[in-house]
C-alpha positions in Angstrom: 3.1 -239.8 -18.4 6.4 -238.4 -19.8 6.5 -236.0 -22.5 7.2 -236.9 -26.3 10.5 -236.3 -27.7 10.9 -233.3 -29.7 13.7 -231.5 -31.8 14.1 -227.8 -31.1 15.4 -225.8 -34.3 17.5 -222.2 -33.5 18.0 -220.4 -36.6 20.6 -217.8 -36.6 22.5 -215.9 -39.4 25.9 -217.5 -38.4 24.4 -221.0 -37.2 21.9 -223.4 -37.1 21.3 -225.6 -33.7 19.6 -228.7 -33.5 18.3 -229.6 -29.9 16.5 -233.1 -29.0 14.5 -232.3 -26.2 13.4 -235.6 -24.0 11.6 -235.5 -20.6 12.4 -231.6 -20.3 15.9 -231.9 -21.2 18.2 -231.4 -24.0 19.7 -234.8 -24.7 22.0 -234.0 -28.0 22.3 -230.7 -29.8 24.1 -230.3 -32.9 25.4 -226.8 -34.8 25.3 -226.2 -37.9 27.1 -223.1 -39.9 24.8 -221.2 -41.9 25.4 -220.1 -45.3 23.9 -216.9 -44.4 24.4 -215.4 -48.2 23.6 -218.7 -50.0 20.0 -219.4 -51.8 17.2 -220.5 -49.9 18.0 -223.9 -50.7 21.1 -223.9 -49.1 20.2 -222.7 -46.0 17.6 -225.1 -46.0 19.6 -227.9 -46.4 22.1 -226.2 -43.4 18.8 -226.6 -41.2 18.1 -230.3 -42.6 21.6 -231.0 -41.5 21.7 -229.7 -37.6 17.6 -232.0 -37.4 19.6 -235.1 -39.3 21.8 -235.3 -36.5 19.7 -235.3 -34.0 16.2 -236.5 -34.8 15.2 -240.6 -33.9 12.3 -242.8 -34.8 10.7 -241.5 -31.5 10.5 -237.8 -31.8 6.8 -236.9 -32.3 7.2 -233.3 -33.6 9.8 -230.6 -34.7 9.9 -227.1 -33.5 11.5 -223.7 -35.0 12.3 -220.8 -33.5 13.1 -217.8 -36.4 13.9 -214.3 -36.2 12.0 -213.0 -38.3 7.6 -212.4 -39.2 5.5 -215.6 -39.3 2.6 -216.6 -41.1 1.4 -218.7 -38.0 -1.5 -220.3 -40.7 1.3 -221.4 -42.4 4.1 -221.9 -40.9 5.6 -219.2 -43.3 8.7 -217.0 -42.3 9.6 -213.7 -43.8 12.3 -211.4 -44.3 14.9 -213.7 -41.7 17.4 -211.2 -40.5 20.8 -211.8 -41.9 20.3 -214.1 -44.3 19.0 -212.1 -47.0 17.4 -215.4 -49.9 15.1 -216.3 -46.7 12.3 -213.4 -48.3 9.6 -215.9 -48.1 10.2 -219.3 -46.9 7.7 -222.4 -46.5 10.0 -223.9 -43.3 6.8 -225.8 -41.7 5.8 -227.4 -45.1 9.3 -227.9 -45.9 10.0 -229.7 -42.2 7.3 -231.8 -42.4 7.9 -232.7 -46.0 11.1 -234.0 -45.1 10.8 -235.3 -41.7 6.9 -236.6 -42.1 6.4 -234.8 -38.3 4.2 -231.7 -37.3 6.0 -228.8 -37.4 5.6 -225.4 -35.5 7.4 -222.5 -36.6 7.5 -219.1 -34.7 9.8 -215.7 -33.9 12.0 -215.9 -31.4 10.6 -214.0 -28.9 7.3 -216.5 -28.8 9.8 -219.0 -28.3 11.6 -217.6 -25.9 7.8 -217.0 -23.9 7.0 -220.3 -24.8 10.2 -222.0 -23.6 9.5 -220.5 -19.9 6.5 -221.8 -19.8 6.7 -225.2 -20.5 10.6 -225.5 -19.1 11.2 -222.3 -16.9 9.6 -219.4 -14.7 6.4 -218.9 -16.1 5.3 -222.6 -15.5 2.8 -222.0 -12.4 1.5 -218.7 -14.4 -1.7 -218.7 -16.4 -0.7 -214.8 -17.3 2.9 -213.7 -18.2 5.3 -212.4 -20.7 8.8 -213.5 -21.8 10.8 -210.2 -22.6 13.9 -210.3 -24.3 16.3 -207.3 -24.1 19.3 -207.4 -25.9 19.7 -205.9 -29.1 16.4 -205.0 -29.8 13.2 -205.4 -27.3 10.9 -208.1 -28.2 8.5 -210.3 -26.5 6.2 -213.2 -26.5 2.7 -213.2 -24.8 1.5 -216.1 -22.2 -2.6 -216.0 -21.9 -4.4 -218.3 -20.1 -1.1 -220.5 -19.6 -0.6 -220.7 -24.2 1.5 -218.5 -26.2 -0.6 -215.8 -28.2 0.9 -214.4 -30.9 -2.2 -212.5 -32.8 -3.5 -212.8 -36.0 -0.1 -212.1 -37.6 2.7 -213.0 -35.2 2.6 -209.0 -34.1 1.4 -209.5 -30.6 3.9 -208.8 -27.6 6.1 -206.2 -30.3 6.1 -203.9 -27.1 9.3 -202.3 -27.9 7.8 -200.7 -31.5 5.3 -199.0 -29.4 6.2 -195.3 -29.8 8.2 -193.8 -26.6 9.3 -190.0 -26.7 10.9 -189.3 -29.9 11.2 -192.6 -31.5 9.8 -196.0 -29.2 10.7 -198.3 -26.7 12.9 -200.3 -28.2 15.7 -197.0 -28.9 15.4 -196.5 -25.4 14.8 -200.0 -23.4 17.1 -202.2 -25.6 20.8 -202.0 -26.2 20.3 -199.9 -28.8 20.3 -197.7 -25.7 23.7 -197.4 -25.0 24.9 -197.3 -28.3 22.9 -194.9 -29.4 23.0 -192.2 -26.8 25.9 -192.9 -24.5 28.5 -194.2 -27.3 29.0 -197.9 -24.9 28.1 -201.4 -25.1 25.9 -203.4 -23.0 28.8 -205.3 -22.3 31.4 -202.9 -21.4 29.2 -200.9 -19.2 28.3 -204.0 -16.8 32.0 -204.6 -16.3 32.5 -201.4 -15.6 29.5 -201.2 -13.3 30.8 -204.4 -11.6 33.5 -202.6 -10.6 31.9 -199.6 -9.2 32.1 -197.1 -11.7 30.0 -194.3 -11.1 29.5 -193.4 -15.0 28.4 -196.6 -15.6 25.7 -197.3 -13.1 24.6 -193.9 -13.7 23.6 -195.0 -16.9 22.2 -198.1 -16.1 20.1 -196.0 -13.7 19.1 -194.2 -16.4 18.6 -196.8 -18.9 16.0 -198.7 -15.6 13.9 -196.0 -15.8 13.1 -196.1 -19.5 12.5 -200.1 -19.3 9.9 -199.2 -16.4 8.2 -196.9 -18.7 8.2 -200.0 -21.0 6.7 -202.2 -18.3 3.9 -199.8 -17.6 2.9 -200.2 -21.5 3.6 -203.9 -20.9 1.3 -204.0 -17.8 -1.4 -201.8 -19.2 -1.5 -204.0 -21.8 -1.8 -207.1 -21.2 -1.8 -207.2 -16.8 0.4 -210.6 -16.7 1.3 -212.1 -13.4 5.1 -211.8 -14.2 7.2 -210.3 -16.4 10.4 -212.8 -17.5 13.5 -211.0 -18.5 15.9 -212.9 -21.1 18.9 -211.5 -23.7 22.0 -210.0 -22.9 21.5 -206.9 -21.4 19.1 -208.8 -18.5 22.2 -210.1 -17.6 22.9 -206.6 -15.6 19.3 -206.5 -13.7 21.2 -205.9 -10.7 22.0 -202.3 -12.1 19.1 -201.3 -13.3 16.2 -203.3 -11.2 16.0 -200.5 -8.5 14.9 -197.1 -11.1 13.1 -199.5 -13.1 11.0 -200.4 -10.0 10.8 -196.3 -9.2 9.9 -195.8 -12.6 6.8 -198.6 -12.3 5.6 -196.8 -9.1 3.0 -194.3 -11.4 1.4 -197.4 -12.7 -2.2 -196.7 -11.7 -3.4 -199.4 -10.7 -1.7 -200.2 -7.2 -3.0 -204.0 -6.5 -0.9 -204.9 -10.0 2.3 -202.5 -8.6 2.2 -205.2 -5.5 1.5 -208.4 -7.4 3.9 -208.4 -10.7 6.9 -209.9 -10.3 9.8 -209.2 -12.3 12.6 -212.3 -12.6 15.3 -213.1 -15.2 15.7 -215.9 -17.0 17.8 -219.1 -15.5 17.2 -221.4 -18.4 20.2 -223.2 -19.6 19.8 -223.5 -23.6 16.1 -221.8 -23.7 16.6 -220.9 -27.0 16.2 -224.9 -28.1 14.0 -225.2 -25.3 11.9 -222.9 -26.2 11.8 -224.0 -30.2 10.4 -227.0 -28.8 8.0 -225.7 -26.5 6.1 -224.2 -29.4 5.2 -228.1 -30.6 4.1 -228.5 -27.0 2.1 -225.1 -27.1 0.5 -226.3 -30.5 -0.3 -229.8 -29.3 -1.8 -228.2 -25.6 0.3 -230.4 -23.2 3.1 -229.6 -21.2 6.7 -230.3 -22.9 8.2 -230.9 -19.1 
């Protein structure tokens, strides 16, 4: 039996994208701009714009992906970073108002988990989380092959445990490099492709600290894998073999040989994953 067809919703504070998802795969996807310092109105109308596009008489529910906190009851978002009238927002009522569809409205990072599961690595694991380190270090937690995201979308916030003098996400994130080393992300991997000694000293350096954060991960929650998404995964190849040195002191050793550690090869998994919250909330597999 093939899957429903779904529209995947990626908010951002430049644009909106509109993804139909059919059979697994992205079959139109529209952007939108965002009027990132209009009302709320107008940014809800930018979003009603990028789903007009794409949405057909067949799809059988919408899903959003939001950066920002989530009444999950609700389908309420919060405080959405750079567009500063989205304080308190109804999007799920106001979806299904318009589009007379289920809606399912989550952070990001939960999409991002949910997207591997239904469309990308995480599909044969019960156990797992989707970890996104880019700018920040968020994640979304896989349990017993759903997406659980606690009582108040909080669970899988890994990087605001705290970690020497501030928490993980100062030190495991891009905020990194910035922040102590006076570099990008970006400029250090080219560098590092090159050879430079600087650079994969710090990316050395920066492994260890994201193995510290796999141990809190791990000690957590115990998942089967660990997927790594965002920008700064991008350069695992610099930073994979400290951050496996660094996950050696985890005590338990059976877990130290069964966790795998892979980065994300999903084309688009930002739609994808907006859509595989509907397929989360409805309990069948979007793929």
């Amino acid at each position: 039996m093939s899957a429903p067809a779904v529209v995947g919703i990626d908010l951002g504070g430049t644009n909106v994208r509109a993804g139909l998802v059919v059979d697994g795969r992205l079959r139109d996807v529209r952007s939108v701009a965002v009027r990132s310092r209009g009302t709320m109105e107008d940014v809800l109308e930018d979003v009603f714009g990028a789903v007009d596009a794409v949405i057909r008489d067949d799809v059988a529910g919408i899903g959003a992906g939001v950066p920002s906190v989530i009444d999950l009851k609700t389908g309420t978002v919060y405080d959405v970073q750079n567009i500063p009238s989205w304080t308190k927002v109804p999007l799920k009522a106001r979806l299904e108002e318009r589009y007379r569809r289920p809606a399912s409205v989550n952070n990001d990072a939960n999409a991002f988990a949910a997207g591997e599961k239904h469309f990308g690595k995480i599909r044969p694991y019960e156990s797992a989380v989707g970890l996104i380190v880019g700018t920040g270090l968020g994640a979304g937690v896989i349990a017993n092959g759903r997406l659980y995201s606690g009582v108040n979308c909080g669970a899988g916030e890994f990087g605001m445990l705290p970690y020497l003098d501030r928490n993980f996400e100062a030190y495991a994130s891009g905020q990194f490099f910035e922040r102590i080393h006076g570099t990008t992300g970006r400029e250090l991997a080219v560098a590092a492709d090159q050879g430079d000694p600087r650079a994969l000293g710090i990316f050395a350096e920066f492994g260890r600290h994201v193995g510290e954060a796999v141990k809190a991960i791990c000690y957590a929650v115990d998942p089967e894998i660990i997927v790594l998404g965002g920008s700064v995964s991008k350069s695992f190849r610099f930073f994979q073999a400290t951050l496996w040195e660094a996950f050696q002191s985890y005590a338990y050793s059976i877990a130290r040989e069964r966790l795998k550690i892979e980065v994300s090869e999903t084309e688009n998994i930002s739609l994808l994953g907006a859509a595989a919250l509907y397929f989360d909330a409805a309990g069948r597999p979007g793929a």
